[in-house]
N, C-alpha and C positions, 0 to 999 in steps of 0.2 A: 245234173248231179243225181246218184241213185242214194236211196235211202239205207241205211248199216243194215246189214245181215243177208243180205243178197238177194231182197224183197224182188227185184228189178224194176220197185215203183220208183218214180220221181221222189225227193224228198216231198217237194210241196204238196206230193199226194195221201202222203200219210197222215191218218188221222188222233196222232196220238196211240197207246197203249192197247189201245180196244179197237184199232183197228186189225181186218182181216182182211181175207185175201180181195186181191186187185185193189185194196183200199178199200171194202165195204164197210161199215161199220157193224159189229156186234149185235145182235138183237137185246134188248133189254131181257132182265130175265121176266119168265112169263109171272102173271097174277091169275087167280081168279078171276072169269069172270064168263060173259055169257059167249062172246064168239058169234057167226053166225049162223050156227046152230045148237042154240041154246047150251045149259049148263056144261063144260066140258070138265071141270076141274082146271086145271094150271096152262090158260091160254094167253097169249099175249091180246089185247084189247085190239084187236087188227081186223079188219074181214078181208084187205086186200093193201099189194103195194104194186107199185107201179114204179122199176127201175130205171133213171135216166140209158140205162143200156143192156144189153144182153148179158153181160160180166157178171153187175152186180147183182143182176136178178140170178143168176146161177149161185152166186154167192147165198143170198137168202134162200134157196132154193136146199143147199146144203144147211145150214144153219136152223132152220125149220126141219128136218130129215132130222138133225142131231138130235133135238128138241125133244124130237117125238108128234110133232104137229101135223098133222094131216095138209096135202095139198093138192086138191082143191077145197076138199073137206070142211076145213078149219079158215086159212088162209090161202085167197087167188095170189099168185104171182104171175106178173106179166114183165117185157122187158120191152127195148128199143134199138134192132138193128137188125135182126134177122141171122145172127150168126151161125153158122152151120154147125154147131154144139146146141143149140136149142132144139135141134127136132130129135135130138140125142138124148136128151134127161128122162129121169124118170119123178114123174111124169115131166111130159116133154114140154117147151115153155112156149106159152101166149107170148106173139112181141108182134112189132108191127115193121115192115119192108119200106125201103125210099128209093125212090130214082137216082140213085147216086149218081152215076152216069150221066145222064141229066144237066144234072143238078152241078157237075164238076162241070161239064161242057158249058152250059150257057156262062157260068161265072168268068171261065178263061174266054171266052168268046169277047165278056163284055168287057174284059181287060184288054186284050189285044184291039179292040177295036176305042178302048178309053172311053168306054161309055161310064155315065154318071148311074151309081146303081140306085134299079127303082125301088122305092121305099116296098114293096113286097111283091115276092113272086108264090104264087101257090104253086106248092107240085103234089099230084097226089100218093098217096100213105093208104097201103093195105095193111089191113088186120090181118095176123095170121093164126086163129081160132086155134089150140092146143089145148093139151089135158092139163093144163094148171091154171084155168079161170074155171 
C-alpha cells in the first residue's frame, strides 16, 4: 500500500506530518548554540549524523543546504550504501561500500544447501572518505 499524494513511500514508511522525502524526518528548527566550531548563531546542536542509508543522508544533506548550515563546516553527514548519487552532491557524501554480492551469494548458497545459519559472518565495509565529514 502506497502512502496518499503520490509519495511512492510505503504507508508504514511515513512518518507523520513532518515527514520528508524518502521518509526522512525534518530537522528540528535550529537554536543557538556552539556547533563544532564555536558560536555560529542559529545551529542545530549537531556536529554530525550518521544515516542508516544514502537516501536519507542526501535528504539531510538538502535540509541542511536549506537551512543555511554549512557541510562539513557546521554539520558532517555521512550515509550507508554507496549509491551512485552520493559522489554526485554537493559536497559529495561520506558513506560506506558492502560486499553485496557476497553477501547475497553465501546467504542463497546456505539456503539451497539448508545450512542452519551461523550466528555471524563478518564481511568487510569500506569507508568511502567524501567532502561531507
Amino acid at each position: 500500500m502506497l502512502a496518499p499524494g503520490g509519495s511512492g513511500l510505503p504507508a508504514s514508511g511515513r512518518r507523520g506530518r513532518r515527514a520528508g522525502p524518502n521518509g526522512a524526518r525534518r530537522l528540528p528548527r535550529p537554536r543557538r548554540c556552539g556547533g563544532r566550531h564555536g558560536d555560529h548563531g542559529s545551529l542545530p546542536d549537531t556536529d554530525a549524523t550518521f544515516a542508516l542509508g544514502d537516501l536519507p543522508a542526501l535528504g539531510a544533506l538538502d535540509a541542511l543546504r536549506r537551512a543555511g548550515i554549512d557541510v562539513p563546516g557546521d554539520v558532517a553527514v555521512a550515509g550507508f550504501d554507496d549509491l551512485a548519487f552520493a559522489s554526485l552532491t554537493e559536497p559529495a557524501l561520506t558513506t560506506t561500500s558492502h560486499p553485496v554480492e557476497q553477501i547475497a551469494g553465501n546467504a542463497a548458497v546456505a539456503v539451497l544447501e539448508r545450512r542452519a545459519p551461523s550466528p555471524s559472518t563478518p564481511f568487510p565495509s569500506i569507508l568511502i572518505h567524501r567532502d561531507s565529514t
